[in-house]
Structures are given as C-alpha cells and as structure tokens.
C-alpha positions as CSV (number, residue, x, y, z in Angstrom):
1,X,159.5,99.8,100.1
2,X,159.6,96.4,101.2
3,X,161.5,93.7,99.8
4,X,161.9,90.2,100.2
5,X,164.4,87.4,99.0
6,X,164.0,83.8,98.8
7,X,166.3,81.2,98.6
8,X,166.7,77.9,99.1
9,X,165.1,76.2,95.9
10,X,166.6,73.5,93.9
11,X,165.6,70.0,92.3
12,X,165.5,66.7,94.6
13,X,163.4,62.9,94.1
14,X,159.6,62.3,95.6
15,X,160.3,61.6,99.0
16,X,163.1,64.4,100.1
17,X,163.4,67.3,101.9
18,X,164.3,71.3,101.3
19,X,163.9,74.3,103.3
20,X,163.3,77.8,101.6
21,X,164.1,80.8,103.5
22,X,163.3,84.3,103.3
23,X,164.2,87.5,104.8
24,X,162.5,91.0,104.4
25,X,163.6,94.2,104.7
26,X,162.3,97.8,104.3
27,X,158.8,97.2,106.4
28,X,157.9,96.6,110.0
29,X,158.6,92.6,110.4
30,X,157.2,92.1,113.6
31,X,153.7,92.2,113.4
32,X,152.9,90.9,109.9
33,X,151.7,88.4,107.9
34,X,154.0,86.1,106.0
35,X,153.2,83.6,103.9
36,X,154.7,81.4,101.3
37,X,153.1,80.7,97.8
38,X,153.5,78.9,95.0
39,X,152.8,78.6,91.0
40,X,152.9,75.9,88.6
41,X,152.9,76.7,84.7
42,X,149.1,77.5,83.8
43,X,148.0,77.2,87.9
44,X,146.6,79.7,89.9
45,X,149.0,81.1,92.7
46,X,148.5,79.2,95.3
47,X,148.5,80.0,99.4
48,X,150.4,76.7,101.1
49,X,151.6,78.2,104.7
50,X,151.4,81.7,106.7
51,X,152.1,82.8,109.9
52,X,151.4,85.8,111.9
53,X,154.7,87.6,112.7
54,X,153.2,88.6,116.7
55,X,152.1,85.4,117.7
56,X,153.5,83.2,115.8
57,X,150.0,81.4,114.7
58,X,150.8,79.4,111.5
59,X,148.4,78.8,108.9
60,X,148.6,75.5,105.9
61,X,146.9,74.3,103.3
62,X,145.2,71.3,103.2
63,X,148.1,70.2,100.6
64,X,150.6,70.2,102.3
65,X,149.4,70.0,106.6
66,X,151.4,67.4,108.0
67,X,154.5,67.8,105.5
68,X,155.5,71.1,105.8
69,X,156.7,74.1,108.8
70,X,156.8,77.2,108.7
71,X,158.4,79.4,111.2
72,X,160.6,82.2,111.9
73,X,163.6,84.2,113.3
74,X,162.6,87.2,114.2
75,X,165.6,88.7,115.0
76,X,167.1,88.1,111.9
77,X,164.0,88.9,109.8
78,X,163.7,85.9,108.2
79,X,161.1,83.3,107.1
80,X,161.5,79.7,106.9
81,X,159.5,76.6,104.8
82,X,160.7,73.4,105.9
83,X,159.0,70.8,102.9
84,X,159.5,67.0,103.9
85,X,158.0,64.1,101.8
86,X,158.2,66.2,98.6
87,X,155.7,64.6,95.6
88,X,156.2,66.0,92.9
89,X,152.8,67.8,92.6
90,X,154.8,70.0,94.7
91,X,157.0,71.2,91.9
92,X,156.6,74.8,91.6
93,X,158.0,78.3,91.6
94,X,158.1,79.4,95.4
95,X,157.1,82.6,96.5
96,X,157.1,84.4,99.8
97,X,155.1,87.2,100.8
98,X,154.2,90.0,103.7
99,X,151.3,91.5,104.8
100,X,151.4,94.5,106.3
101,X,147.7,94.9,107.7
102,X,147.5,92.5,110.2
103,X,143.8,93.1,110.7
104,X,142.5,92.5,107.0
105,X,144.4,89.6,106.6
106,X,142.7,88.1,110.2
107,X,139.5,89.2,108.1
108,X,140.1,87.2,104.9
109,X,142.3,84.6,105.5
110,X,146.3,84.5,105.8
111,X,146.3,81.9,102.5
112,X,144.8,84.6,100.4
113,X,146.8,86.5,97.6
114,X,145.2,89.7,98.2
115,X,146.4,89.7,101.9
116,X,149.8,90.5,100.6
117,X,151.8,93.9,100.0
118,X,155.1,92.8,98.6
119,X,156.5,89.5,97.0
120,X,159.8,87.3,96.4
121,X,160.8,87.1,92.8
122,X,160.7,83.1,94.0
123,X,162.5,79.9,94.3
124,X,162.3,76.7,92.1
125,X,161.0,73.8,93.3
126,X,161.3,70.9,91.2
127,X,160.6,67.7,92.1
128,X,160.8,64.1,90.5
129,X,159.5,61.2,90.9
C-alpha cells in the first residue's frame, strides 16, 4: 500500500518562496507519475505540476508555469515543489500524489485527479498579501 508524506508547508507574504517535499514508500517509485495538487475551501482539487518518474518530463499548469519546479531525487524517493513569487491565490492545502499506471496517465493527462492511486494527507499553504 503506498504512502506518501508531505511536508514543507507554512505561511509567508505575496512575493516569497517555499519548497514542499514528498517522499513515497510502499510502491514502485521509479516509473510513476507524481504530481502535486492543491484545494482551496469550496474549490475543486486542482492539478498544478507532475512529472514522470522515468524520464523526468514535468508537467504545470497554466497557474503557475514560470513560478514553480518540480523535480525529484530518485534515490531517495522523494518529490519536490519549489513555489517562487507566491500570490496569494496560491493559498491552499497541498497535496501530492502517485500514479502507478504510467500508460493511462500518458492517455489522460498527468494534471488529472483520476491519474492518481494514492495521496498526501497535505501541506498548508497560506499566503498573504
């Protein structure tokens, strides 16, 4: 059973910088999707940034392209969200994910919920302005 642990989140002003991590255990790192999430109070959950695990491809939405990275240690089985020039639309409860079928989520899209086995319990985010 896979399980994954975030970390990372606290509060800090519009303009700042965090970086979430994430490790996994109990599933096959290497070759799956990962992918961090978030929720805001009465939102939808939202995908913001995935990568594939093999080849280290990394996916973002259009929120948040040219503010955040995600990437990866491998070894240590960990994922990694590095936010820069926080707004504070990006206040939120952080989650990250795996996907363990490489080949649906390459059919559906890496941002999408249902590409996901197991989940974080998440990581606040809170950011003022």
């Amino acid at each position: 059973q896979g399980r994954l642990v975030e970390s990372g989140g606290e509060s800090v002003q519009a303009g700042g910088s965090l970086t979430l991590s994430c490790r996994g255990t109990g599933y096959t790192y290497s070759g799956a999707y990962m992918g961090w999430f978030r929720q805001s109070p009465g939102e939808e959950r939202e995908g913001v940034a995935a990568i594939y695990t093999g080849a280290g491809r990394t996916y973002y939405s259009d929120s948040v392209k040219g503010r955040f990275t995600i990437s990866q240690d491998k070894v240590k089985n960990t994922l990694y969200l590095q936010m820069n020039s926080l707004k504070p639309e990006d206040t939120a409860l952080y989650y990250c994910a795996a996907g363990t079928s490489p080949m649906y989520c390459m059919r559906i899209g890496p941002l999408l919920r249902d590409c996901y086995d197991y989940w974080g319990q998440g990581t606040q985010v809170t950011v003022s302005s």
